[in-house]
C-alpha angles and dihedrals in degrees: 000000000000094000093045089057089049091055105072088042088056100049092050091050085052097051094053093057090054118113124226122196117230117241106239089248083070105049088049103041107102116250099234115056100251113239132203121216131248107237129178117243107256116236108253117221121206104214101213125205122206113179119210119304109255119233102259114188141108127292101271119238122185146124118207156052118308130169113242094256105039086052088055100049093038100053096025105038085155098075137053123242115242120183116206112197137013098262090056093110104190093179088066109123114237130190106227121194106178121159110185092332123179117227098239081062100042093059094052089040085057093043090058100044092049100035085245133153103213108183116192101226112172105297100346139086106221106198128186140179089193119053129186124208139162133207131190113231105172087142090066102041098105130098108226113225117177125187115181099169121207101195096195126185119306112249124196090205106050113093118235096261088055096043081051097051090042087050105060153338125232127202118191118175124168114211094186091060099044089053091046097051093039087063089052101051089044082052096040099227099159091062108036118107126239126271140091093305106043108129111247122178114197116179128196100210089189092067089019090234123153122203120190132164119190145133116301106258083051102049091044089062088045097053086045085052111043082040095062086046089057101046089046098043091061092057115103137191130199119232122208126184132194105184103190127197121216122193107201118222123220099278105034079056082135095066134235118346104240082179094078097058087072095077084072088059096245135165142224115218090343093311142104110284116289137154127196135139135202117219129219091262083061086254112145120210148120117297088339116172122190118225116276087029105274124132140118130234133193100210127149127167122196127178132148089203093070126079123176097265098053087049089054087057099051094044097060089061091074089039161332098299135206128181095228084194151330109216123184122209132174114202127167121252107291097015140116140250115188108196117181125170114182142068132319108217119186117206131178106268097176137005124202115200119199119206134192116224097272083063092255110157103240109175130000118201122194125201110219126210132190127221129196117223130179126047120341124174130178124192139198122192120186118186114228132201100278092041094255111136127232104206124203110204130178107176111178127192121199138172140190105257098173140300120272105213108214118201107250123167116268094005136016125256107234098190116176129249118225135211108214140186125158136162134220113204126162108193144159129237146167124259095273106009124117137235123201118221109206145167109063103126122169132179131202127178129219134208122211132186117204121192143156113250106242110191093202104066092206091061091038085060095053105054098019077102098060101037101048137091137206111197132163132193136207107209119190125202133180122196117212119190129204113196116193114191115190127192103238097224114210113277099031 
C-alpha cells in the first residue's frame, strides 16, 4: 500500500524535470508587447491658389479727348487708379480713337499715347512715367586688348617713338565702357536736369550687372538695346585652323597658283577670283614681296566645292607639304581668339649703368623684353541676321633674319632683326565652310659645307682643298591657311 501511495509523488517529480522546445514563433517574438501611441489626428490645411483676376468688361467704343484719368474711370470703373511716382500726370489730354476695343488693348493703347507704363495688379492700375530695370551682362565685362606686333627691322636712325610705331599695333577696345556710355547716351543722361526723375545707368564689372532708370520711352529702347547685346554676347563659334606648309619645288618657285581655283567657280571677298598684293612701298602687283620680306596682302578664298583633303591635294602639287598645326579654338561672338605656334626669344631692350663719381662703373641693370616668332593668327567672328559668319583674320608670319649689335656702354646690345608678313582679310562665310588663307611666301638660304673626315690632321690639311664642298641653297616656302568657323548650337 505503501508503494502504491509513492507512485503518484514520483511521477510528479518526474514530470516536472521534463524539457519542452520552444516553437520559432517563440524565440522571435520581442519581450516586451510592442504599443503603439496614441497620437491625436493633425489638422490638415488646403493651400489655394487664385491667378490674377482677368479684365472682364465689355469691348470700348469711343471717339474723342479725354483726360488719363477720366479714360480710365470711365472704361475701367472696376479698378482703382495708383500713381507711382511723382512725373505720372493723370490730368494729360489724350485723343482716343477706339472702335470696339478690348480692354486688354485700350490700356496699352493709353500707355503708348502718354509715354506711360500702365501695369494690371489685382484690382489696381499701377501706372508710372520712370521705370527701373537691371540686366546681367557678364558676357560683355571684359576689356578687349589686342596686340598684333609687327616687329619690323631695327633702324639706327628712327627715334623711339618711330621704332615704336614700326614694332607693333595695338587695338583696346572696352566693351564694358562702350556699352556704359551707349545707355547713357539712349537714356540722355548728359543732358537731363536734376531732380527725382533724371536717368541715371550704374554698372558692377566684377558680377556684369546694369542698372538704369529713365522715362519710359527710354527705358523701353534701352531695354531693346542692351537685350539684343545680351542675346548676341552668349552666342559662340568654333574656330578650327589647318596652317599648311608648302615647300615649292624649282619650278613652282612662284608659289601656288590662286588662278586655278577659278575653275570652281570660286570667289575672293565675295568677288570673282583676283589676286593682288600692296608692299610695303604702296606698290600694288601680283605676288609682289618687298625687300626684307615685309608686306601686307589683303587676300581671302572661299569655295563650297574644297575639303581638306582635297586642298591638300591640290597643294602637293606645288611641293612637298606638312600641316605645322591644327589648333581649335571656341570664342563668343565678337570676340577674339589670339593662336601663336613658334618660339619666344628675350633680348636686352635697355641697359642702365650706374657710376660712382670717379666715373667707375658700380652696378649695370638690363631690361629684358620678350618677342614672339613663328605663326600667330587672331581671329574675330561676328554672327549676322541670316547666321552666316564675317570673319576678321590678321595672321602674321615672322623669322629670325640676324642680330644688329648697337654700341652701349660696358657691353654691346645685340637686338634681333625679323623677317615679317602678315595679311588683313575681313570675309563672310557660311557655319562650317572654309575659307584658305594663301601668298606668304618666304625664302631662306643655307650654307653647307661637305668634306671628307681626314684623322691626321696634316694630311687633312693638305687635301681638305680638293675633297670639300661649299653649297648653298635658296628654299622657298609658302604658308596657306584654312580657317573653318562653326556656329556652337545650344546643347553642344
Amino acid at each position: 500500500m505503501k508503494i502504491k501511495a509513492l507512485f503518484p509523488c514520483v511521477a510528479l517529480v518526474l514530470s516536472a524535470c521534463v524539457t519542452e522546445d520552444f516553437s520559432a514563433e517563440e524565440q522571435n517574438k520581442p519581450l516586451i508587447t510592442e504599443q503603439q501611441p496614441n497620437q491625436k489626428a493633425l489638422p490638415s490645411y488646403i493651400k489655394l491658389k487664385s491667378t490674377a483676376t482677368p479684365i472682364r468688361a465689355s469691348n470700348i467704343d469711343f471717339v474723342g479727348r479725354l483726360a488719363v484719368m477720366d479714360a480710365l474711370r470711365r472704361f475701367l470703373p472696376q479698378y482703382h487708379l495708383a500713381p507711382m511716382d511723382t512725373g505720372v500726370q493723370l490730368e494729360q489730354k489724350v485723343d482716343i480713337n477706339a472702335i470696339n476695343m478690348p480692354p486688354e488693348q485700350f490700356i496699352q493703347y493709353i500707355a503708348a499715347a502718354t509715354a506711360l507704363d500702365i501695369q494690371v495688379k489685382g484690382k489696381t492700375l499701377e501706372i508710372r512715367s520712370f521705370l527701373t530695370k537691371e540686366w546681367m551682362l557678364g558676357a560683355l565685362t571684359g576689356a578687349k586688348k589686342t596686340n598684333l606686333t609687327s616687329n619690323a627691322t631695327l633702324n639706327n636712325g628712327l627715334e623711339k617713338e618711330e621704332q615704336k610705331a614700326a614694332l607693333s599695333e595695338e587695338l583696346i577696345y572696352d566693351e564694358w565702357e562702350s556699352l556704359l556710355e551707349a545707355s547713357r547716351d539712349i537714356l540722355g543722361v548728359k543732358d537731363a536736369e536734376k531732380g527725382p526723375l533724371k536717368p541715371y545707368v550704374y554698372g558692377t564689372r566684377s558680377v556684369g550687372k546694369v542698372v538704369a532708370g529713365g522715362s519710359v520711352v527710354a527705358m523701353n529702347r534701352l531695354d531693346n538695346y542692351l537685350s539684343g547685346l545680351e542675346a548676341a554676347s552668349t552666342q559662340q563659334v568654333t574656330i578650327e585652323v589647318k596652317a599648311y606648309d608648302v615647300k615649292l619645288t624649282d619650278d613652282r618657285g612662284s608659289g601656288v597658283n590662286w588662278q586655278e581655283f577659278s575653275a570652281l567657280n570660286a570667289s575672293v571677298n565675295g568677288n570673282p577670283l583676283d589676286l593682288g598684293f600692296v608692299n610695303s612701298n604702296g606698290g600694288i602687283s601680283p605676288n609682289a614681296i618687298a625687300e626684307g620680306g615685309i608686306w601686307q596682302g589683303n587676300f581671302g578664298f572661299s569655295s563650297s566645292k574644297f575639303a581638306g583633303q582635297a586642298v591638300l591635294q591640290f597643294l602637293s602639287k606645288y611641293g612637298d607639304v606638312e600641316l605645322l598645326n591644327q589648333p581649335h579654338i571656341t570664342v563668343r561672338n565678337g570676340g577674339f581668339a589670339i593662336m601663336h605656334a613658334g618660339d619666344q626669344l628675350s633680348y636686352v631692350a635697355e641697359t642702365e649703368v650706374v657710376r660712382e663719381n670717379e666715373g667707375e662703373t658700380v652696378a649695370v641693370s638690363a631690361t629684358v623684353k620678350q618677342l614672339k616668332v613663328g605663326v600667330s593668327l587672331a581671329v574675330s567672328p561676328k554672327l549676322l541676321d541670316d547666321k552666316r559668319i564675317l570673319l576678321n583674320i590678321w595672321p602674321v608670319v615672322s623669322s629670325v633674319q640676324g642680330y644688329d649689335e648697337f654700341d652701349s656702354d660696358p657691353v654691346p646690345v645685340r637686338v634681333p632683326r625679323l623677317a615679317l608678313q602678315e595679311l588683313s582679310t575681313e570675309v563672310i562665310v557660311e557655319s562650317g565652310k572654309s575659307i584658305q588663307l594663301g601668298g606668304l611666301i618666304r625664302k631662306s638660304v643655307s650654307s653647307s659645307l661637305q668634306t671628307l673626315p681626314f684623322r691626321d690632321g696634316i694630311t687633312g690639311a693638305l687635301l681638305k682643298p680638293l675633297f670639300h664642298a661649299d653649297t648653298k641653297n635658296l628654299e622657298r616656302r609658302e604658308l596657306v591657311l584654312m580657317v573653318t568657323p562653326k556656329l556652337v548650337q545650344n546643347g553642344q
